[in-house]
N, C-alpha and C positions, 0 to 999 in steps of 0.2 A: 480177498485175493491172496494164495499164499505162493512166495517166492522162494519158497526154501533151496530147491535146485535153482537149473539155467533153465529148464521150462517151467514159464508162468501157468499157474491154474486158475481159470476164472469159473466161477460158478455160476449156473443159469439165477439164483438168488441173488450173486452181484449185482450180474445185469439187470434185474430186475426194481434192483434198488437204487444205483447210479449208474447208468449203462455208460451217460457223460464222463462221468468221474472217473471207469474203467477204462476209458478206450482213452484218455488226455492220458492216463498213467500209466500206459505201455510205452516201455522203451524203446526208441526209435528203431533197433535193431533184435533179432532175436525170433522166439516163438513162443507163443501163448494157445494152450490148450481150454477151452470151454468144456466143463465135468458135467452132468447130472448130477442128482441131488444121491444116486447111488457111487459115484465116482467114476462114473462111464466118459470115457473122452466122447463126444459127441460134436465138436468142431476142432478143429487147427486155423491157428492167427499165426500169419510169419508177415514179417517187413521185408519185400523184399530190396531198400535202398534205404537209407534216413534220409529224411526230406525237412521240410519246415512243418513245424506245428500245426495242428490239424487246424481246420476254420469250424467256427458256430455251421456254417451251412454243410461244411463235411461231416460234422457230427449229426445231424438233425439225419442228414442221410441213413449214417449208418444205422443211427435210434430206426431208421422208418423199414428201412432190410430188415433188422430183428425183429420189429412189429409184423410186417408183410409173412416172414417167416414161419412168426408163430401161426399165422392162420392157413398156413397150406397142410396139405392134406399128404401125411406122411407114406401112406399107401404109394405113391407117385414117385417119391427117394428110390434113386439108384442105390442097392448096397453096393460099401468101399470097394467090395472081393469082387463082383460082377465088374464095376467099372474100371476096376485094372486091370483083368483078365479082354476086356472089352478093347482098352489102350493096347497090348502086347499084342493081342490077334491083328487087330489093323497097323501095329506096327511090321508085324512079322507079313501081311498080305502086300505093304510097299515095300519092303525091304524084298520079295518077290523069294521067301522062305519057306 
């Protein structure tokens, strides 16, 4: 995991090594970007409040979303640029623009 700026980069090789170890040693506050192994950001991690330290059962969670993740079928992913153009059209349809 390299910290060099104020956003964190985790590598899908992290997660796959400590996914536990990664997700305890995010800082409560802030954002952490997940890379490919080419350096493609391919998620965003933000806090959106600090809270109390995570629990073994929130962790196990999160481990089982990554797990779940990896076996969907990426054909079915909205791209980013679709789904915010998606967001602005039905903003602009209530906003009655």
């Amino acid at each position: 995991m390299r910290t060099d700026a104020r956003l964190i980069e985790i590598t899908v090789a992290d997660l796959q090594a400590d996914a536990e170890g990664v997700i305890r040693s995010l800082p409560a506050s802030g954002e952490a970007a997940i890379v490919s192994s080419s350096g493609e950001v391919i998620a965003m991690l933000a806090t959106a409040a600090p809270g109390p330290p995570l629990t073994a059962e929130q962790v196990a969670e999160i481990r089982q979303a990554f797990a779940d993740a990896e076996k969907e079928d990426p054909s079915a992913w909205i791209d980013h640029d679709d789904f915010m153009r998606e967001l602005d059209e039905d903003e602009r349809k209530r906003d009655g623009a």
